[in-house]
TORDO-49723 format. One record per residue: chain; x, y, z of N, C-alpha, C, CB in turn; residue number from 0; residue in one letter. Coordinates in steps of 0.1 Angstrom, whole numbers, plus 5000, padded with zeros to 4 digits. Each point is the difference from the previous one (the first is absolute). Last residue first. Glycine has a CB too. Layout:
<"A",<X,Y,Z>,<X,Y,Z>,<X,Y,Z>,<X,Y,Z>,NUM,"a"> ...
***
This chain:
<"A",<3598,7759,2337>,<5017,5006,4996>,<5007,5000,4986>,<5005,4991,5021>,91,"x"> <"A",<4950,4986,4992>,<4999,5018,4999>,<5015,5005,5001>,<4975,5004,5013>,90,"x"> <"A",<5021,4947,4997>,<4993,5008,4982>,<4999,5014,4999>,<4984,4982,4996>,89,"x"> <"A",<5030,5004,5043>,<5011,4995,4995>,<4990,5002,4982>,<5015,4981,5026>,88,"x"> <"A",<4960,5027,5012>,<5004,5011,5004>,<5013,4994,4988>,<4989,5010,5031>,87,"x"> <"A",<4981,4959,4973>,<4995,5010,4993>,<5005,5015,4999>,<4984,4985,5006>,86,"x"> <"A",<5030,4973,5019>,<5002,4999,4989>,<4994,5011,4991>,<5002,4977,5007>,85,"x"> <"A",<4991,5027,5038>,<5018,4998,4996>,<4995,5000,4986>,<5017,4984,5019>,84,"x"> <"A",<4946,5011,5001>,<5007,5018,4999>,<5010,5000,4993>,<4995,5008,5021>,83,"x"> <"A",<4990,4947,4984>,<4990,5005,4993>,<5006,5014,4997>,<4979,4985,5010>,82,"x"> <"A",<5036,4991,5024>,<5003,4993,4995>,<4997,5009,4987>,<4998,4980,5018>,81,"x"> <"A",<4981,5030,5019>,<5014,5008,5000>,<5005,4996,4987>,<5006,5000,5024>,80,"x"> <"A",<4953,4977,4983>,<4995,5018,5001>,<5016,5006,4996>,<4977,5001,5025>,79,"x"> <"A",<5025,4954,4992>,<4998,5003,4983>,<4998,5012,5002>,<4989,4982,4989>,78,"x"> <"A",<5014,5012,5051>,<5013,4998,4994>,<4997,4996,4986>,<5013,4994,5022>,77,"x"> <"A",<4952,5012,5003>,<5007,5007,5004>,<5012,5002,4991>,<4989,4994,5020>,76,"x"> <"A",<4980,4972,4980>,<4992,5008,4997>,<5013,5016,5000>,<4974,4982,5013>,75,"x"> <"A",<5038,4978,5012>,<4998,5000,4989>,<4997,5013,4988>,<4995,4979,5014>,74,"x"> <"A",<4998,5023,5037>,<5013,5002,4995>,<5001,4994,4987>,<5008,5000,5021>,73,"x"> <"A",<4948,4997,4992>,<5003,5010,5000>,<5018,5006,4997>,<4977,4996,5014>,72,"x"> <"A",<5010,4959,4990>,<4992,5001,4989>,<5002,5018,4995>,<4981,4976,5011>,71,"x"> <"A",<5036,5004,5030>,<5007,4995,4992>,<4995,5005,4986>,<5006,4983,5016>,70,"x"> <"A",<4967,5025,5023>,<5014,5012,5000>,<5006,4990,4991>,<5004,5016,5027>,69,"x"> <"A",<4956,4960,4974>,<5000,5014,4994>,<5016,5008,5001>,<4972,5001,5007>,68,"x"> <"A",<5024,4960,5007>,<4996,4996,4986>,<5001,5019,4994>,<4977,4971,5005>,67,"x"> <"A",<5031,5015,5043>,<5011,5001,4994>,<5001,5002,4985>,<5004,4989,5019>,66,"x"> <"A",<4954,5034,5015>,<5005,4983,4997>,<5013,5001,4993>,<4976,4989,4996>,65,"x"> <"A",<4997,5051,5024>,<5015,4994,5002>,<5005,4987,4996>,<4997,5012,5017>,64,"x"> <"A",<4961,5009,4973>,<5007,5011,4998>,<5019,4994,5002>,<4973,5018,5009>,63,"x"> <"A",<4985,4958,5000>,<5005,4998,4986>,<5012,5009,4999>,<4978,4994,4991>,62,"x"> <"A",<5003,5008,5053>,<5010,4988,4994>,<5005,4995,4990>,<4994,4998,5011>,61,"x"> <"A",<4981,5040,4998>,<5010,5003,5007>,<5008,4984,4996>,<4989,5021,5020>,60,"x"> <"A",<4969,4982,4973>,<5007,5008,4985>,<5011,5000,5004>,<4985,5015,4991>,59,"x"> <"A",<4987,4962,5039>,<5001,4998,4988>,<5009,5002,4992>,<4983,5001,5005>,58,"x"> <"A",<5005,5017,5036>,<5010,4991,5002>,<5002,4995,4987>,<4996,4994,5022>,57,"x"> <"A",<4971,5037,4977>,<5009,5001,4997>,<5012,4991,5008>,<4988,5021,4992>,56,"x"> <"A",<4969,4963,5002>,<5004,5007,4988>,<5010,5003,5000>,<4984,5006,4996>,55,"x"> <"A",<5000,4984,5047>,<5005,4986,4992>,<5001,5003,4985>,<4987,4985,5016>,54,"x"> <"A",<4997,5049,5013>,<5015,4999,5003>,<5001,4989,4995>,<5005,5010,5019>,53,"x"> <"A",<4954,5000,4973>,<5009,5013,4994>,<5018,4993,5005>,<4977,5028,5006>,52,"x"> <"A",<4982,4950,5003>,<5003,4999,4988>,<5015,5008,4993>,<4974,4997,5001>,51,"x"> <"A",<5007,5003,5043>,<5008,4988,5000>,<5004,5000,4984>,<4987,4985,5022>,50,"x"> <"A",<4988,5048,4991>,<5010,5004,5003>,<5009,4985,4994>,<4990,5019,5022>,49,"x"> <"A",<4962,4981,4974>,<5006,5008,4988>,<5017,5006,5006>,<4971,5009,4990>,48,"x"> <"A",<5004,4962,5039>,<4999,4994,4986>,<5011,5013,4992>,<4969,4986,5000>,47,"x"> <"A",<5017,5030,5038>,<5005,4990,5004>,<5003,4992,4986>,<4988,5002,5024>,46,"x"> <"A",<4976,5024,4975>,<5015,5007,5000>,<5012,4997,5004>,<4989,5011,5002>,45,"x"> <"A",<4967,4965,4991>,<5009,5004,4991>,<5011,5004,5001>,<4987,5000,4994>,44,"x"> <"A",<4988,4988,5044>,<5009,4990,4993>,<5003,5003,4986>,<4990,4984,5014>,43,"x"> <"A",<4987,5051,5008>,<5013,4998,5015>,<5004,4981,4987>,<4984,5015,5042>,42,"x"> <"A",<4978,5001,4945>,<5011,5012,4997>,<5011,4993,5004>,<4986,5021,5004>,41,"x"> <"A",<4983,4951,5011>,<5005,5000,4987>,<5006,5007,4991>,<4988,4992,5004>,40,"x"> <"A",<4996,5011,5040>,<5007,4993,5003>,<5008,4997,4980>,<4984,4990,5032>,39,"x"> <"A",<4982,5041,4976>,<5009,5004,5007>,<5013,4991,4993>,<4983,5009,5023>,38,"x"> <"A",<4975,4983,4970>,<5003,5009,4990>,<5014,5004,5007>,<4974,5010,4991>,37,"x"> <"A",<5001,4961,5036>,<5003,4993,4994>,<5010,5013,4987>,<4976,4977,5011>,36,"x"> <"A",<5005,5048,5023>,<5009,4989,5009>,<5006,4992,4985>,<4982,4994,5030>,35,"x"> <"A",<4975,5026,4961>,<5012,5009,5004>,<5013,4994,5003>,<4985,5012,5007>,34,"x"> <"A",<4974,4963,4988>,<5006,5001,4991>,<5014,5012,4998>,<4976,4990,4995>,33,"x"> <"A",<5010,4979,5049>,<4992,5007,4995>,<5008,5008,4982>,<4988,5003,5032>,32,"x"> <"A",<5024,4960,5004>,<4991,4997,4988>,<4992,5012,4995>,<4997,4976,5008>,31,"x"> <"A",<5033,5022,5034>,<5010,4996,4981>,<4988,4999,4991>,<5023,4980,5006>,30,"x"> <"A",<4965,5042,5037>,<5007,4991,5001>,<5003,4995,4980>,<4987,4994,5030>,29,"x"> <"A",<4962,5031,4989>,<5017,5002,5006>,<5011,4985,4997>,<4988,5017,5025>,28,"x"> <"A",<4965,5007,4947>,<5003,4984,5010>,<5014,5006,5003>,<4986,4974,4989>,27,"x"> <"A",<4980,5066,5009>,<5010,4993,4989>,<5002,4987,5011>,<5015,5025,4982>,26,"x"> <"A",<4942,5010,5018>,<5006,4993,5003>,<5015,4991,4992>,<4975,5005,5011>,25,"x"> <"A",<5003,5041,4973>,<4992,4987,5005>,<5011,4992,5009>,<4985,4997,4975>,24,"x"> <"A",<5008,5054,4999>,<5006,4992,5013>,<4994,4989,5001>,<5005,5017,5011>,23,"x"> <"A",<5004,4998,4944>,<4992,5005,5008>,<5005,4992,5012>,<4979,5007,4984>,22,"x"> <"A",<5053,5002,4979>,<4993,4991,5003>,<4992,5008,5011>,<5015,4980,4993>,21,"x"> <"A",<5023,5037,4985>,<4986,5006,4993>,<4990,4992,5006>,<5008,5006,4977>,20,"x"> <"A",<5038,4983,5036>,<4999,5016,5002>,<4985,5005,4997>,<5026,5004,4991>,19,"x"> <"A",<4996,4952,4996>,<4994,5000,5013>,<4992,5016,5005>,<5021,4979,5006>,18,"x"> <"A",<4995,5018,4949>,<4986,4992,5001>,<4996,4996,5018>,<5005,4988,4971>,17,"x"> <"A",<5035,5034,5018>,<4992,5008,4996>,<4987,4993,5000>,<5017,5012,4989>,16,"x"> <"A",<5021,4963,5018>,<5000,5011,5010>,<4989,5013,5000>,<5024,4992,4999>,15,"x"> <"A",<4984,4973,4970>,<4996,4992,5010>,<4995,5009,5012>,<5016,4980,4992>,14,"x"> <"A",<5008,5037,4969>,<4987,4992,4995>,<4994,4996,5013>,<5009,4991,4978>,13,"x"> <"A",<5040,5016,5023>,<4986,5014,5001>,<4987,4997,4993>,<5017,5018,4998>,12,"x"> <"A",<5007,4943,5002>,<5003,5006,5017>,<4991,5017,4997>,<5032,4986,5007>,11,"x"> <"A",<4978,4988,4955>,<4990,4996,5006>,<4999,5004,5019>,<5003,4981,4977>,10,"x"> <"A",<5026,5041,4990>,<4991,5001,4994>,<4986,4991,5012>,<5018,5003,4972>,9,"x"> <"A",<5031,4987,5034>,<4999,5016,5006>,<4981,5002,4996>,<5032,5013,4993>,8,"x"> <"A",<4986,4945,4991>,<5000,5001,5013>,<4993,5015,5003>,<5023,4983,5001>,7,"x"> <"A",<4995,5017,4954>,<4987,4990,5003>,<4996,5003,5019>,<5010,4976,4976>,6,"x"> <"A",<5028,5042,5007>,<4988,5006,4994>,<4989,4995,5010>,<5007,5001,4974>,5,"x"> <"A",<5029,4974,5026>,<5000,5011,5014>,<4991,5009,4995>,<5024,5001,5008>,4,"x"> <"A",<4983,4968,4962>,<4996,4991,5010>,<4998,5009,5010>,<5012,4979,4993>,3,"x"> <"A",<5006,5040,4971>,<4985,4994,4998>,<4997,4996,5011>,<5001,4992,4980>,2,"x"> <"A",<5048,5014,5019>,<4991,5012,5004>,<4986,5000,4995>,<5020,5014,5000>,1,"x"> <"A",<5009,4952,4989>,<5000,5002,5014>,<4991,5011,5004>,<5023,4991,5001>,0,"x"> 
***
């Protein structure tokens, strides 16, 4: 996620600086000039790289709560005890 915002940010001050150094000439007004276009593609990664970010973590959040796991985790659990007991009964 944070490449894609690299990325984006990188070509925007790129763009902003090569408009900045350009001699004065005439520029075509209206969407087709390359500024505008550098723009709109920042403006659709960052957009991109958000959608990514919240559909990752709805992700984890749902693995996080599926029933597989908190069963797998309570498992996991009660050997761990299972395991103490009996080891705390050899050391007596």
């Amino acid at each position: 996620m944070k490449l894609y915002l690299a990325v984006a940010v990188l070509l925007l001050a790129l763009a902003t600086q090569s408009e900045a150094q350009a001699p004065e000439e005439p520029t075509p007004a209206g969407p087709d000039s390359i500024g505008d276009k550098f723009s709109q593609f920042g403006d659709t990664v960052a957009v991109l790289g958000q959608d990514i970010a919240t559909k990752t973590q709805d992700a984890f959040q749902r693995a996080q709560d599926s029933e597989f796991v908190v069963k797998t985790k309570t498992w996991f659990s009660d050997q761990l005890e299972k395991m103490k007991a009996k080891l705390s009964e050899i050391g007596q």
